[in-house]
N, C-alpha and C positions, 0 to 999 in steps of 0.2 A: 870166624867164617859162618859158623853156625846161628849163631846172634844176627847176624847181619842177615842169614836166610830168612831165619823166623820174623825179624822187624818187616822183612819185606811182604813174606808171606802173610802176615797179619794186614799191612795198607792193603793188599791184592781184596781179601774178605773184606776188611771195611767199606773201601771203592767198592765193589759190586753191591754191596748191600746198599748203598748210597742210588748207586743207580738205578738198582730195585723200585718200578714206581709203584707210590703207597696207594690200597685204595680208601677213601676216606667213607668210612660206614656213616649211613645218615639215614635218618627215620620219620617219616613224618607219621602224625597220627591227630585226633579230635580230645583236645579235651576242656571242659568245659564250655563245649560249641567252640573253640576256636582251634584254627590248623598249626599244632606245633611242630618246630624240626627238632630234634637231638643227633649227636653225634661225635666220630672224634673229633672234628674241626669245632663243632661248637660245646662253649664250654660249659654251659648249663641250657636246659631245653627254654625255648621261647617261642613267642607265636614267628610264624614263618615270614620270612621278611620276603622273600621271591613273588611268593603267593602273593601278601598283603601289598606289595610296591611299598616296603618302609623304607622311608632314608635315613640311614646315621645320625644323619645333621640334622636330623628335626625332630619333635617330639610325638608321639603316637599314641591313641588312647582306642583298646579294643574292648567294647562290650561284649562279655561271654554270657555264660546263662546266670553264674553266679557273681560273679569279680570282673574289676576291672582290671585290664592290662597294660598297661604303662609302661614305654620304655621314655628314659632321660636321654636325650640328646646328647653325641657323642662332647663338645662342647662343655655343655655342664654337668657331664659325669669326671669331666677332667679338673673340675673345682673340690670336688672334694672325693680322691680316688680311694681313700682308705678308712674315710670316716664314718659309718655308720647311723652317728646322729643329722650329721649333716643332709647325708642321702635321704633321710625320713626328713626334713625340714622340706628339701627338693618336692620329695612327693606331696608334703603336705600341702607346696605351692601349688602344684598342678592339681591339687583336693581342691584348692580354694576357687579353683577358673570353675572348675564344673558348679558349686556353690552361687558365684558371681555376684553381684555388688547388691547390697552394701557393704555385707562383712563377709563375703568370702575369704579374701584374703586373709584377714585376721584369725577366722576360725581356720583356713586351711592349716596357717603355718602353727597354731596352737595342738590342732591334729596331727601333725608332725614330729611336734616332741612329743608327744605321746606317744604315736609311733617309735618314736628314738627312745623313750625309756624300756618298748616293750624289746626294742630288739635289742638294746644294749649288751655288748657279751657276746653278741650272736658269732658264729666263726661262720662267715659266708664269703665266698666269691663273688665281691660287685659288679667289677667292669664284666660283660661279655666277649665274644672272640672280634669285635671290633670296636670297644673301648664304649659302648652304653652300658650304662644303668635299666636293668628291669626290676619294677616291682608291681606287685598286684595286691589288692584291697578289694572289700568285697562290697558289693553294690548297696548292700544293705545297711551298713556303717556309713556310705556316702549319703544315703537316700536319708539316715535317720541326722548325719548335719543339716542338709536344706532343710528339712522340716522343723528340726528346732532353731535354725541361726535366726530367727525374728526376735528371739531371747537370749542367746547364747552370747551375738553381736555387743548389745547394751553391757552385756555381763563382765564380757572381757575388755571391753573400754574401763570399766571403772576395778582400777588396782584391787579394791577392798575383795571385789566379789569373783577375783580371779580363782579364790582357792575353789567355790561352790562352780564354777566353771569347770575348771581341770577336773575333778571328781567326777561330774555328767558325760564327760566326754571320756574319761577313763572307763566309766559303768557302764556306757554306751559298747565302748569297743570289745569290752571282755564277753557282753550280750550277742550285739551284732556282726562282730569283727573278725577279719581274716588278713593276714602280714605275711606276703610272701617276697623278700627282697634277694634278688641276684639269683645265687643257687642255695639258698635257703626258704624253708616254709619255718616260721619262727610262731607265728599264734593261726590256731583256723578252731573258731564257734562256732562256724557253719557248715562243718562238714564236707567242703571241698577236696580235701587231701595235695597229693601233690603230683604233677604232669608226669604220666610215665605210662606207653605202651599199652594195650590191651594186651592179656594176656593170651599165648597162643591158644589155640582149642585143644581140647582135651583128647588122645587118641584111643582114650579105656571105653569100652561102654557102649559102642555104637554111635559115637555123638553127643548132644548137648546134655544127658540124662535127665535135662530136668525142661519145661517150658521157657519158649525164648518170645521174648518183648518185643515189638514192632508197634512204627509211634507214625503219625500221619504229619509230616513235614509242612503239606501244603499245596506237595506237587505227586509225592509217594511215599509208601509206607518202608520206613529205613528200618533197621535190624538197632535196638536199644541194647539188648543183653540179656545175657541166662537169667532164670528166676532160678532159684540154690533152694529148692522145697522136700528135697530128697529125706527122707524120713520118715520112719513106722505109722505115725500120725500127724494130725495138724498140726502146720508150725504156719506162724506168720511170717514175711517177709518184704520189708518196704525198700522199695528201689528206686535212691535219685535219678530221674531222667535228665538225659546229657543231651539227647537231640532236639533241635526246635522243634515242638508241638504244638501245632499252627488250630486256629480256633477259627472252623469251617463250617457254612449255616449255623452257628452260634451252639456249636459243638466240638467239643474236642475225640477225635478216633485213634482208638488202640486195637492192637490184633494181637491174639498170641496162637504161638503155634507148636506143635510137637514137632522137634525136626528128630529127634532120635528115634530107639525099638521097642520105647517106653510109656507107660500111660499113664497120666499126670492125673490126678484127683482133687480137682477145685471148688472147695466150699462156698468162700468169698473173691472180690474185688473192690477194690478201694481207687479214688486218684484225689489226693490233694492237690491244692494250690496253694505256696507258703510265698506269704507277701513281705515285702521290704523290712518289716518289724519282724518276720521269726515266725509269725502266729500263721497256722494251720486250717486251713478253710477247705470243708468233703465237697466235693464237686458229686451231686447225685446222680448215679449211673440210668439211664434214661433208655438203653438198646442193649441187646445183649443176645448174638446169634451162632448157634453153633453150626458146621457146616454140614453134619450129620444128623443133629438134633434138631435143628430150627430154632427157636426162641427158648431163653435159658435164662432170663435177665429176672425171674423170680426164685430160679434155686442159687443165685448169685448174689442176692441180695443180702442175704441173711447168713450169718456164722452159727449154721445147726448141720443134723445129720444129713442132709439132701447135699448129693455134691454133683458134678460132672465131670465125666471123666471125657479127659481129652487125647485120644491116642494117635498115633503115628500119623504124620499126613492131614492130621484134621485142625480146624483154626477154629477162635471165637473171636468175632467181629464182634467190640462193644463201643459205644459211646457216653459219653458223660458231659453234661450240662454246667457250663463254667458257676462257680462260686462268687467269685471277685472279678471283677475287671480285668482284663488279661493285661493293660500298661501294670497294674498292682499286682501281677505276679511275678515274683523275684524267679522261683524254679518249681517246678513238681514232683512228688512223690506219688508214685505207683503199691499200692498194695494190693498182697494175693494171700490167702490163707487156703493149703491146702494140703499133699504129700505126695512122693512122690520115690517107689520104695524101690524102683530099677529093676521090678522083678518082670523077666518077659510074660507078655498077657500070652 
């Protein structure tokens, strides 16, 4: 009688907890400019399908600031659900479209098994929570096939010179290249990392302790991120920008501002533009205004003792004069050289 109670009394807890409705956590957030979800429902973070209008059934290709984002068609992620090399053969196809004729194709699916040898091993989760394939490659590994496939094509037509082919396109990727497939990041040379969260803000300190980033979109100046300068003395500090930085009268505009109860002491400012190949191009800073100082843009220039201190409430509007062609800019780097010791003024 006893047994018979407790079996009962155990359905009674299972049933309610059944009935219990679950809430499904979910997250969206920016990264690498594009809108990702996470959550329990999904089962590795991807760009947002609601947002973008993606359908299952078809293939999707999102340019972010640095990689491409690619999801496989529910379809022919069902061709090969657990193979690894094959999913990189997949992607190397959709490489070859963006390439396109003559030897797209050829160099795409070559770039593919290369992709497949690097992921080989990998233990990743393919399919997503409705049975596509995502993977992501970075813009700069794609940019650097169209550039050489006028050569690469001939190369891999003829058997002999296949080995001197796979080599360039191997050397290329270790260079240029970034392999993010399913719920794994398996190679990144370019410093991307991997989709997750901004972290919350910090509740020690009064706030952001240190100077915070603001980038000119095109339409307003959006919130980039903390600059981390805090330190006795000068430290340098470069930071990829994630938000589009839109090239306005044939200028690019940054603000920074103190939002803490702290006063930031800035020597230098820097802004690169790093193109398709990796390579590093100084964008010359051209404007430079404090909001309490007025023009700053010559103790800014220079990494010596002259600095500006930037305190609570106050901003410096700067500008900077593009280096390269902004289609030839892959992403930019922000640099600051300066300290910032948390000590109240």
């Amino acid at each position: 009688m006893k047994r018979n109670c407790l079996v009962i009394a155990t359905l009674i807890v299972v049933a309610s907890l059944l009935l219990v409705p679950v809430q499904a956590s979910i997250t969206n957030y920016w990264w690498d400019n594009i809108y990702f979800v996470q959550g329990t429902t999904i089962k590795y973070p991807h760009p947002d399908r609601d947002y973008y209008v993606i359908s299952p059934y078809a293939g999707w290709i999102g340019q972010g600031t640095m990689l491409y984002h690619v999801q496989i068609d529910h379809d022919t992620s069902d061709i090969a659900p657990d193979a690894i090399a094959v999913a990189c053969v997949i992607a190397g196809a959709v490489i070859g479209t963006m390439i396109g004729p003559p030897y797209g194709t050829l160099i795409g699916v070559v770039g593919g098994a290369v992709l497949g040898l690097i992921a080989r091993g990998a233990g990743v989760v393919l399919k997503d929570e409705v049975g596509c394939i995502w993977f992501w490659v970075s813009i700069s590994f794609v940019s650097w096939l169209i550039a050489n496939a006028y050569w690469l094509g001939p190369f891999l037509q003829n058997p002999a010179l296949y080995p001197a082919a796979l080599v360039a396109i191997e050397s290329a990727f270790l260079l240029y290249g970034y392999l993010r497939l399913g719920s794994g990041t398996i190679y990144d040379a370019v410093g991307a990392g991997s989709p997750a969260p901004p972290p919350p803000p910090s509740d020690g300190g009064g706030g952001s302790i240190c100077p915070t980033l603001f980038v000119w979109n095109g339409t307003s100046y959006v919130e980039e991120g903390i600059l981390d300068i805090h330190a006795e003395s000068d430290v340098t500090v470069q930071h990829q920008i994630q938000n589009i930085l839109a090239l306005e009268n044939d200028v690019y505009k940054l603000q920074l501002r103190e939002l803490d109860n702290f006063t930031s002491h800035i020597d230098q400012v820097k802004l690169y533009a790093v193109d398709y190949k990796g390579e590093w191009h100084s964008c010359p800073l051209t404007y430079a205004y404090h909001s309490e100082l007025g023009k700053v843009k010559r103790t800014l220039l220079f990494d010596d003792s002259n600095r500006v201190d930037l305190k609570p409430t106050e901003t410096i509007d700067l500008k900077f004069a593009p280096s390269i062609a902004y289609s030839q800019t892959a992403y930019f780097i922000f640099e600051i050289n300066g300290y910032n010791r948390k000590t109240e003024e």
